[in-house]
C-alpha positions in Angstrom: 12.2 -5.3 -15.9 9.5 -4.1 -12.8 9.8 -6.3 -10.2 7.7 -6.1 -7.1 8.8 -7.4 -3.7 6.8 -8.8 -0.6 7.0 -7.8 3.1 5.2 -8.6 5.9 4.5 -6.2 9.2 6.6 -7.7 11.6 3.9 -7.7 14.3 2.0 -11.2 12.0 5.5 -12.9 12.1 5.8 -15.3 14.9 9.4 -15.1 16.6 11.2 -13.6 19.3 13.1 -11.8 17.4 13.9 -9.7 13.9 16.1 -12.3 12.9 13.8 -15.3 13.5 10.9 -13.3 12.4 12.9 -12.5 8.8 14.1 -16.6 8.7 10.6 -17.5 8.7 9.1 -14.6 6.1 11.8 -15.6 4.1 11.1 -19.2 4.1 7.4 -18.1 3.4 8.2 -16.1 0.5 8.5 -12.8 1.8 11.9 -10.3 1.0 11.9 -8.2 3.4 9.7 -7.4 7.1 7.8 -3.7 7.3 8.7 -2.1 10.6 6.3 -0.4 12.9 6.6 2.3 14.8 5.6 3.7 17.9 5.3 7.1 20.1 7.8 8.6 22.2 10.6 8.3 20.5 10.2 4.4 21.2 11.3 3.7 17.4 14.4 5.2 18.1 15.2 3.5 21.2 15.0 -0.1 19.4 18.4 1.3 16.7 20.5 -1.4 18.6 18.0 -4.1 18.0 17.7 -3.0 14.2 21.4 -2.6 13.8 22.1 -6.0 14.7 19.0 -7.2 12.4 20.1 -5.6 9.4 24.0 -6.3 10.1 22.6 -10.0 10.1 20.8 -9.1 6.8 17.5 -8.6 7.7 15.8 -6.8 5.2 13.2 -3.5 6.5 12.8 -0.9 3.7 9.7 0.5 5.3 7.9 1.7 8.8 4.2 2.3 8.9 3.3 4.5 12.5 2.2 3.0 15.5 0.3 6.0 17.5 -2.5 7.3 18.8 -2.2 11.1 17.6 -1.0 11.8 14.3 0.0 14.8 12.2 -3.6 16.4 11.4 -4.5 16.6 15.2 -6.5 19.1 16.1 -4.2 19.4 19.5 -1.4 21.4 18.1 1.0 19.7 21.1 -0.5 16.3 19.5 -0.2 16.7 15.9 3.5 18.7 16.7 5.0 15.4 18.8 3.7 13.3 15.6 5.9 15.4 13.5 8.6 14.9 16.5 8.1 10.8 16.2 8.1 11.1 12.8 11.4 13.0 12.0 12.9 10.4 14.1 11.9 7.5 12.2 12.4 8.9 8.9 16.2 9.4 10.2 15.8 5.8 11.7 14.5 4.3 8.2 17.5 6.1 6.9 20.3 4.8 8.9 19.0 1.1 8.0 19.1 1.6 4.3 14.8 1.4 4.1 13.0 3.6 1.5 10.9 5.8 4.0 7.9 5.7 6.6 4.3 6.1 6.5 1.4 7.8 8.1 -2.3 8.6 8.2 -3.4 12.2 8.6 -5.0 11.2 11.4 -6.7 7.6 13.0 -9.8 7.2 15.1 -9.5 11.0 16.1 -12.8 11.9 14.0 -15.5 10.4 11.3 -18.1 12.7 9.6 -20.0 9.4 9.7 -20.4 9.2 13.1 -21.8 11.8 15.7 -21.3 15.2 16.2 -20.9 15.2 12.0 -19.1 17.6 11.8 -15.2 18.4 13.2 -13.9 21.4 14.9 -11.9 22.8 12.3 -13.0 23.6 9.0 -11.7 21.9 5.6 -9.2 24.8 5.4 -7.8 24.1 8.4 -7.3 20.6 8.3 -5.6 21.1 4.6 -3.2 23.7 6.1 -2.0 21.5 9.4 -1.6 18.4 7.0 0.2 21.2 4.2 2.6 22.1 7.5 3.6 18.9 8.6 4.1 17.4 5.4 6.2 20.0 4.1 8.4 19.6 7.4 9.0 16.1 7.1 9.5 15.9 3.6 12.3 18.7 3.5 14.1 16.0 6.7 13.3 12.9 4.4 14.6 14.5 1.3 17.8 15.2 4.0 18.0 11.6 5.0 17.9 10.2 1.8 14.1 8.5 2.6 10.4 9.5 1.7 7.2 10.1 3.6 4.4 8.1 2.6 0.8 9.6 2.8 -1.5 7.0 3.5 -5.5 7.3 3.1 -7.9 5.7 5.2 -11.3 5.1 4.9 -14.2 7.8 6.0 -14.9 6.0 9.4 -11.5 5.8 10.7 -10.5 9.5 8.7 -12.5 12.9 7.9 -9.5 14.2 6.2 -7.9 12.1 3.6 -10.1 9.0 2.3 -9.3 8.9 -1.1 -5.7 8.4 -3.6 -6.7 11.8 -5.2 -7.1 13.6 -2.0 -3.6 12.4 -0.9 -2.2 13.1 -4.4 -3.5 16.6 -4.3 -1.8 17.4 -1.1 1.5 15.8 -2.3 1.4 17.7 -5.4 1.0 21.1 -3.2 4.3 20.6 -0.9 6.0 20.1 -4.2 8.5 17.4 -2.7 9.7 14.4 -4.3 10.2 13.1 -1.0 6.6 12.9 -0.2 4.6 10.3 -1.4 1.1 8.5 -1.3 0.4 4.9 0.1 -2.4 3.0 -1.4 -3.6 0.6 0.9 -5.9 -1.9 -0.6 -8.5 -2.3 2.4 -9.2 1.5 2.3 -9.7 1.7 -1.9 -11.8 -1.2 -1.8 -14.2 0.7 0.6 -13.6 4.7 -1.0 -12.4 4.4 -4.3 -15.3 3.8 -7.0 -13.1 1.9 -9.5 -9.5 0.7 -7.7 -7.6 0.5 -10.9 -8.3 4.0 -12.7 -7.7 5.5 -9.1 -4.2 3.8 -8.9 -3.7 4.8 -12.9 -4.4 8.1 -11.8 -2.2 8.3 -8.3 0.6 6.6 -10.5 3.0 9.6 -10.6 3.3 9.8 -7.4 2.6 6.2 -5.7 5.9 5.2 -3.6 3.6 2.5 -1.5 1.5 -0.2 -1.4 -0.1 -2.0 2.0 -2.2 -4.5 0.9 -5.0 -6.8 2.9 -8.4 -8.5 1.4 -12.0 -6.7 1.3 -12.3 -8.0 5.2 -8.9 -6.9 6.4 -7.8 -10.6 6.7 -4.8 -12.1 4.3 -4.8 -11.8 0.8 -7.1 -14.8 -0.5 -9.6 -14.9 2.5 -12.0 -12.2 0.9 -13.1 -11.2 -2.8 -10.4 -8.8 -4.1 -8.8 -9.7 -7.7 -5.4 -10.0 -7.1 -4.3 -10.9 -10.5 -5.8 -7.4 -12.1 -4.6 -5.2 -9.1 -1.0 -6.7 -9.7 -1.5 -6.3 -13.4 -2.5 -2.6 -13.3 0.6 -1.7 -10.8 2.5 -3.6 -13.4 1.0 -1.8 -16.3 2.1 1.4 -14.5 5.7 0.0 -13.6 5.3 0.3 -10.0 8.3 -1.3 -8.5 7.9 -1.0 -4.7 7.0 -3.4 -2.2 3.5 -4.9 -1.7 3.4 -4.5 2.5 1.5 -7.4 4.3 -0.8 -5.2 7.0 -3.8 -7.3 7.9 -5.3 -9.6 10.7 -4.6 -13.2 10.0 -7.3 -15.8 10.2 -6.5 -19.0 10.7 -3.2 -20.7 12.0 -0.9 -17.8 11.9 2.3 -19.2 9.8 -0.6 -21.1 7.3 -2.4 -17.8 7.4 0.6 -15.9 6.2 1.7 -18.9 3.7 -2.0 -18.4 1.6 -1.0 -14.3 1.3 2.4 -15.0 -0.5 1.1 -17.7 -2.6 -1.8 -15.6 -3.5 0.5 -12.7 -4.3 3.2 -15.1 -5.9 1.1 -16.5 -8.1 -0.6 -12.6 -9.4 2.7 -11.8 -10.2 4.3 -13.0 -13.4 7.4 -15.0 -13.4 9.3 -11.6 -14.9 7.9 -10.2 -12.1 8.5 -11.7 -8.8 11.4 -10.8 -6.7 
């Protein structure tokens, strides 16, 4: 039977704390809280905080990156200490019993959309840095037992990888199991001509999915069907978790209320965790 679990980033969660923040996603009708992580090394440094989360049963299979350089930088130093960060919270991810972490190829750093048009490195390059890190990080996730995530964004926030294809393709070059794609429902609503056929086609190798409405806000505030987009992940058994990353409008907690129901109710009774 596929079943499909809800988190929430822990950032949305009111609380001063992992535990309070997971009482109240539970209570919600969330399973588990998406971690985020941050540059030097900071992930790392918060292990005693996590251990004591998860030893009070805190549930945090997943950590999306929290930087400002990433590993298609065209700074080698930059796009090198994003691999450092990441190994780190890969072995973090590990330790606490998550499924893996996630990452652009790069945010904000450069948009063919936007002045000068064109970047300082040629396609080739860009493919081979991305080829590089990835093929790095997945041999330490397939190590620690976890998986990298690939996640596109859309063309004004990413020159590099915009689309689930583009991400598949690299995947399918490292060759790794351990490296997988993230389909993020706010960038396929903006790059992807037809959302369902592109996650039909990403299916072999989907580990991920971050979801948010058309406008970035909560599931339920914009236009996205989220009966068909759970019934195509279903139709491709997809069992992962459906990640809560989005800005909240509204009341916070009421905010976050309207996403599960909205994703409770697209999910079948078989379904739901």
């Amino acid at each position: 039977m596929t079943t499909i679990a809800l988190a929430c980033q822990e950032q949305l969660l009111p609380g001063t704390n992992l535990i309070q923040k997971y009482a109240l996603a539970a209570a919600l009708g969330y399973q588990g809280i998406e971690l985020r992580g941050r540059g030097d090394l900071a992930f790392a440094r918060r292990l005693p905080e996590l251990r004591r989360a998860r030893a009070a049963g805190v549930v945090m299979p997943t950590v999306c990156v929290e930087m400002d350089h990433f590993i298609g930088d065209f700074d080698p130093d930059r796009s090198a200490d994003a691999v450092r960060n990441l190994r780190s919270q890969l072995s973090v991810i590990g330790e606490l019993g998550g499924i893996g972490v996630m990452t652009p190829a790069a945010w904000g750093m450069f948009s063919r959309r936007l002045p000068p048009f064109e970047p300082p490195r040629p396609p080739a390059g860009d493919r081979q840095v991305l080829l590089d890190a990835l093929g790095e990080l997945g041999e330490h996730a397939r190590a620690e037992g976890v998986t990298l995530f690939l996640e596109p964004l859309n063309r004004y926030e990413d020159h590099m990888v915009n689309r689930l294809d583009e991400a598949v393709a690299l995947c399918a070059a490292v060759g790794l199991p351990s490296v997988r794609v993230v389909a993020d429902t706010f960038h396929m609503n903006i790059e992807e001509d037809d959302m369902h056929r592109a996650l039909r086609a990403a299916a072999p190798y989907l580990g991920h999915v971050q979801v948010s409405d058309s406008n970035r806000y909560q599931p339920g505030a914009g236009h996205l069907d989220w009966s068909a987009l759970v019934r195509t992940l279903l139709e491709l058994d997809y069992s992962g978790w459906l990640a809560l990353e989005c800005r909240l409008r509204g009341d916070p907690v009421r905010a976050l209320q309207q996403a599960a129901t909205v994703l409770r109710h697209a999910l079948p009774r078989r379904a739901a965790a």
